[in-house]
C-alpha positions as CSV (number, residue, x, y, z in Angstrom):
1,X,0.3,18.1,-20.0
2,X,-0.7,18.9,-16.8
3,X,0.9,16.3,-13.8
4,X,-1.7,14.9,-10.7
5,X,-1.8,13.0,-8.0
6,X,-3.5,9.7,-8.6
7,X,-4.5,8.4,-5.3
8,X,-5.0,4.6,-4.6
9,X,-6.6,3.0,-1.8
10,X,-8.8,0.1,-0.9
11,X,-8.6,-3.2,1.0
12,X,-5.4,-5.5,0.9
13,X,-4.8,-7.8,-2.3
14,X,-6.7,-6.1,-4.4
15,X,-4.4,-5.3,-6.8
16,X,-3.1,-1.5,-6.4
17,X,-0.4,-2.1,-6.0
18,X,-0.5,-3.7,-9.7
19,X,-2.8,-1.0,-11.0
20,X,-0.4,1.7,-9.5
21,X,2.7,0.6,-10.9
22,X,0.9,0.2,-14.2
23,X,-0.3,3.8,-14.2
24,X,2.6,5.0,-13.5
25,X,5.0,4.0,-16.3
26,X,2.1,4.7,-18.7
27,X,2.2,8.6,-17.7
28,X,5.9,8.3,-16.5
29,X,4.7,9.0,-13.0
30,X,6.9,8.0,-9.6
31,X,5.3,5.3,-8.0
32,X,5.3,5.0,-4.5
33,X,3.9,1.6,-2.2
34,X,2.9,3.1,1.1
35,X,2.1,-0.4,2.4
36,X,5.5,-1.5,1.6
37,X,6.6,1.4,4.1
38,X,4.4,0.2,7.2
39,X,6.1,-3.4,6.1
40,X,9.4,-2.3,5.9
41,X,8.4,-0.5,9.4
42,X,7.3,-3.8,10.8
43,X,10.0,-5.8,9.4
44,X,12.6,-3.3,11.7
45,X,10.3,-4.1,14.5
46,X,10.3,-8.0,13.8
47,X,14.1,-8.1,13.5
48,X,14.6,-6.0,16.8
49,X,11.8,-7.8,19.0
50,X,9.2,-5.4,18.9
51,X,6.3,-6.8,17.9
52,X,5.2,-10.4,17.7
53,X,2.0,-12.5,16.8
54,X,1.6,-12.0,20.7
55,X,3.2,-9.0,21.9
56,X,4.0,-5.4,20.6
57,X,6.2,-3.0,22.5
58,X,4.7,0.2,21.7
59,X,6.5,2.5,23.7
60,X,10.4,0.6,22.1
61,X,9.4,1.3,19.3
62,X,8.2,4.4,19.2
63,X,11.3,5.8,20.7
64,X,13.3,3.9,17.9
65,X,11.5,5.5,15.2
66,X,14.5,7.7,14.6
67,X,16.4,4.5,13.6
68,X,14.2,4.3,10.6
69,X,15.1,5.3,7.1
70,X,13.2,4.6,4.3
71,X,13.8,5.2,0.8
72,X,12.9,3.9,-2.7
73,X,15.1,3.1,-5.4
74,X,14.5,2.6,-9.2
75,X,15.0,-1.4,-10.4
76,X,14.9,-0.8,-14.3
77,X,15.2,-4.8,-14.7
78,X,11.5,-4.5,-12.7
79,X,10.7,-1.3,-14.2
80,X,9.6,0.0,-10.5
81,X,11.0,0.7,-7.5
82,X,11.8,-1.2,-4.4
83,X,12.0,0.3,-1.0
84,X,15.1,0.1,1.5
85,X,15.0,-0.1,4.9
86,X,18.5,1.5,6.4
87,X,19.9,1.3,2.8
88,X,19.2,-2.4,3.0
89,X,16.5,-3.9,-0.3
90,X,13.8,-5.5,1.7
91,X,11.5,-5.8,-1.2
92,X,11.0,-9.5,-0.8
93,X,11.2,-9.5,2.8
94,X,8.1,-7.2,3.7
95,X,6.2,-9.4,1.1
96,X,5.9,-12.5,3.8
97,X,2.9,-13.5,5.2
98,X,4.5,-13.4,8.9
99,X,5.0,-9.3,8.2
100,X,1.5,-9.3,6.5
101,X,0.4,-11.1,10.0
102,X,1.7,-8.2,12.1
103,X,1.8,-5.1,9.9
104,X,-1.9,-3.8,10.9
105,X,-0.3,-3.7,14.9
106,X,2.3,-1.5,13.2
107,X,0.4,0.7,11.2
108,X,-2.3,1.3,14.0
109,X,0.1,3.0,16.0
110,X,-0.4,7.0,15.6
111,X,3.2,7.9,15.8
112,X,4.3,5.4,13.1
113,X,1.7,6.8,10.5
114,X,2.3,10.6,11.4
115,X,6.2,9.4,10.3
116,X,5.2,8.1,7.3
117,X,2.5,10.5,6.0
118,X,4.9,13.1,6.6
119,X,7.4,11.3,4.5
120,X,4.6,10.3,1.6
121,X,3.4,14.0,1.3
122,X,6.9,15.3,0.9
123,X,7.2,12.8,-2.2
124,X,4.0,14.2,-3.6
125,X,5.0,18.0,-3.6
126,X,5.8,18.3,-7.2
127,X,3.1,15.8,-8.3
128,X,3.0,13.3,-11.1
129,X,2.9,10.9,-8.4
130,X,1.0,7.4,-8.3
131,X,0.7,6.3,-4.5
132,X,-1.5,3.4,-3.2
133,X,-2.0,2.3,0.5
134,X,-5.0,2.7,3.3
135,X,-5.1,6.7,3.7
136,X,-3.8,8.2,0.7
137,X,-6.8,10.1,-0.5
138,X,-8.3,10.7,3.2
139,X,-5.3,11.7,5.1
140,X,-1.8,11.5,2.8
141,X,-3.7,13.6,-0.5
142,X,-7.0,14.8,0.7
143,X,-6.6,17.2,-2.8
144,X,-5.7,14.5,-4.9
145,X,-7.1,14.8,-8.1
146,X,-8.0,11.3,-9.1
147,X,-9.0,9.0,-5.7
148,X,-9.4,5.3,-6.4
149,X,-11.4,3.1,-3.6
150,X,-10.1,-0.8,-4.6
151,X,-12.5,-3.6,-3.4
152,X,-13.0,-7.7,-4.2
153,X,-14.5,-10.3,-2.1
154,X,-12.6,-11.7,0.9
155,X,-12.4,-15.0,-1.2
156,X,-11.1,-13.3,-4.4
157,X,-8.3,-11.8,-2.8
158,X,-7.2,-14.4,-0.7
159,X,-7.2,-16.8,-3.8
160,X,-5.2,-14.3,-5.9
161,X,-2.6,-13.7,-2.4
162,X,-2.1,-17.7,-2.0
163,X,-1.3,-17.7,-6.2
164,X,1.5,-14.8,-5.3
165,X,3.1,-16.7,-2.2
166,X,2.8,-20.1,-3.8
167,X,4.6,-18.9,-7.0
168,X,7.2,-17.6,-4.8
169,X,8.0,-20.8,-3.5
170,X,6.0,-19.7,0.1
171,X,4.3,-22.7,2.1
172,X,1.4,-21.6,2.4
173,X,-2.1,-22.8,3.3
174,X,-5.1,-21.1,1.6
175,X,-7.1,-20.5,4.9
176,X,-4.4,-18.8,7.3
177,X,-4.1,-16.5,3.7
178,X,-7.9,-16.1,4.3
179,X,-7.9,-15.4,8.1
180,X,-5.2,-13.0,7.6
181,X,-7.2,-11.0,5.0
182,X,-10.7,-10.7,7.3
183,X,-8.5,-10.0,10.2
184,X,-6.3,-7.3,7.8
185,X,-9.7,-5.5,6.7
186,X,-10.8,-5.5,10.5
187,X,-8.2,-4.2,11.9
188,X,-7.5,-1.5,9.2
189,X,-11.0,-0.6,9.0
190,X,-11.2,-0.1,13.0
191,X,-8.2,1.7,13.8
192,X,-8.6,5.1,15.7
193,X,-6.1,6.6,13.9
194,X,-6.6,6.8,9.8
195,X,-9.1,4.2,9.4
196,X,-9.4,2.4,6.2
197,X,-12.7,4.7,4.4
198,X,-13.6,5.2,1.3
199,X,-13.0,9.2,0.4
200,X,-16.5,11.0,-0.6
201,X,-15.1,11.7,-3.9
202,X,-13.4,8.7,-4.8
203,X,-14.6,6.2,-7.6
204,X,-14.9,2.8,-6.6
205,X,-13.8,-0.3,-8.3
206,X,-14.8,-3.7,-7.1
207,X,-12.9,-6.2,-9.2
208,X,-13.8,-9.5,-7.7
209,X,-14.7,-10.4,-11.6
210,X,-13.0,-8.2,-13.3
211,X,-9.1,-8.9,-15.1
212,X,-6.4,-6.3,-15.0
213,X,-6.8,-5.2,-18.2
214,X,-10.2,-4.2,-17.9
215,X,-9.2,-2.3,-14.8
216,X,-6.2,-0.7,-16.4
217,X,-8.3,0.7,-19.3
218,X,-11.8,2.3,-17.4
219,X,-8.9,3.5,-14.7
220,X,-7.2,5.1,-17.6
221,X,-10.1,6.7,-19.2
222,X,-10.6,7.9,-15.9
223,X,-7.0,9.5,-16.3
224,X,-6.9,10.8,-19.2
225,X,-10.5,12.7,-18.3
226,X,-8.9,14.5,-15.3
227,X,-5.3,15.4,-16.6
228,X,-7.7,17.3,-19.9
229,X,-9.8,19.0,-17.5
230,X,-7.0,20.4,-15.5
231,X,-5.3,21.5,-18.7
């Protein structure tokens, strides 16, 4: 059976990140979180002064870029892997809503993604590879043969992000979640650099009312229809 690239984008909390990891130990793919990079990215930048709700020193952290090392390792307990920042799990930490509050400063910066794409497309060289994120099917695997454009309702995905954080123990307030996803889907969708677009030849899924499980199986039809016709 013939291995692809399964490329996942679409606008924040709307369940990729789910759908990806699901894909993946289905067809025994590597999965890899590109958001969780740009977090783990801002999370260095947070913890070293670099970027606040009302400052972000470009220029520092540019130059500190070569301070950065990212790298995923397997958690069979989780059956997917978490990503370490400087050999250091940060899985939990990126996940905050204070990183989710900064991470589109991060990510905007040209420099920071060039780093990272770089990175992503190295992982993606031997294929049989599930990646989600903003760019991976316009920039990161513009050859991918399965792209995936992921899209709900502002409301929807706030609700479903203040379940997350709640259940986490988080104290949270439903509209700062909801501020934070307009102003997330604003600023990713307006950057210079990468912008958040749906690829011409991706399908789109708008799952404001629909369950994982019905996503899982249409996405997998989808699948297995691509992996037959590449042999």
């Amino acid at each position: 059976m013939k291995n692809i690239i399964i490329a996942i984008d679409g606008f924040s909390s709307t369940g990729k990140s789910t759908i990806a990891k699901l894909l993946a130990n289905k067809y025994r793919y590597m999965y890899v979180d590109s958001g969780a990079m740009y977090r783990a990215v801002t999370l260095y930048a947070k913890e070293n002064n670099l970027v606040g709700n009302d400052f972000l020193k470009k220029k520092e952290l540019i130059s500190n870029l070569k301070n950065i090392s990212l790298s995923f390792k397997s958690n069979i307990d989780l059956g997917f892997s978490e990503i370490y920042l400087n050999n250091k799990n940060v899985e939990n930490q990126i996940r905050s809503l204070e990183i989710s509050q900064l991470v589109s400063k991060v990510s905007a910066i040209s420099e920071v993604r060039k780093k990272l794409v770089n990175e992503q497309q190295l992982m993606g060289l031997d294929k049989g590879v599930v990646m989600d994120g903003r760019d991976i099917g316009t920039v990161v695997f513009p050859g991918a043969e399965l792209k995936l454009f992921m899209t709900a309702s502002a409301d929807k995905r706030a609700s479903r992000r203040y379940k997350e954080l709640i259940e986490k123990g988080d104290n949270v307030h439903f509209k700062d979640i909801l501020f934070n996803v307009q102003e997330r889907d604003k600023l990713d969708s307006t950057r210079k650099d990468s912008p958040l677009v749906k690829a011409k030849d991706a399908v789109e899924f708008d799952n404001s009312d629909m369950d994982i499980h019905e996503q899982f199986d249409k996405i997998c039809d989808l699948v297995d229809h691509v992996i037959s016709e590449k042999g």
